[in-house]
Steps between C-alpha positions, in 0.01 A plus 500: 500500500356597841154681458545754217875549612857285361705362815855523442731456819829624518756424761624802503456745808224730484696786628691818312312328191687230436193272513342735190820470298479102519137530392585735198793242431293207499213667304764682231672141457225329468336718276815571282506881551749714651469558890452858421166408291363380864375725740327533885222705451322509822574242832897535482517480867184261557436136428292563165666696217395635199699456202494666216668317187632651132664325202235218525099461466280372801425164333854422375621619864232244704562220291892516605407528839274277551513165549193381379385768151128308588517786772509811304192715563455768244370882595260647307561851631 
């Protein structure tokens, strides 16, 4: 975790989107889903993205992707 945000790096090139595309891959693997169940939703060409994430609930998704499920912060809105 870094602030409210997940750091995943990619080594990927950040450049005709190939960078996103490695981040979808890593998330949809990781998660179990189909790449196509990951999307970009805002920041495709900046440093912080947005993703939005179907086929799996928020809790079930941050405990796969996290190392650490002490971590998970809940939102109550």
């Amino acid at each position: 975790m870094h602030g409210d945000a997940l750091r995943i790096r990619v080594a990927a090139p950040p450049v005709e989107g190939v960078a996103n595309e490695a981040i979808r891959r890593f998330v949809a693997d990781s998660l179990g889903i189909s790449i196509s169940d990951v999307s970009v939703v805002s920041g495709a060409t900046g440093r912080r993205k947005r993703l939005s994430v179907s086929g799996v609930d928020r809790m079930s998704a941050m405990s796969r992707l996290l190392p650490d499920p002490d971590l998970i912060v809940t939102r109550t809105s």
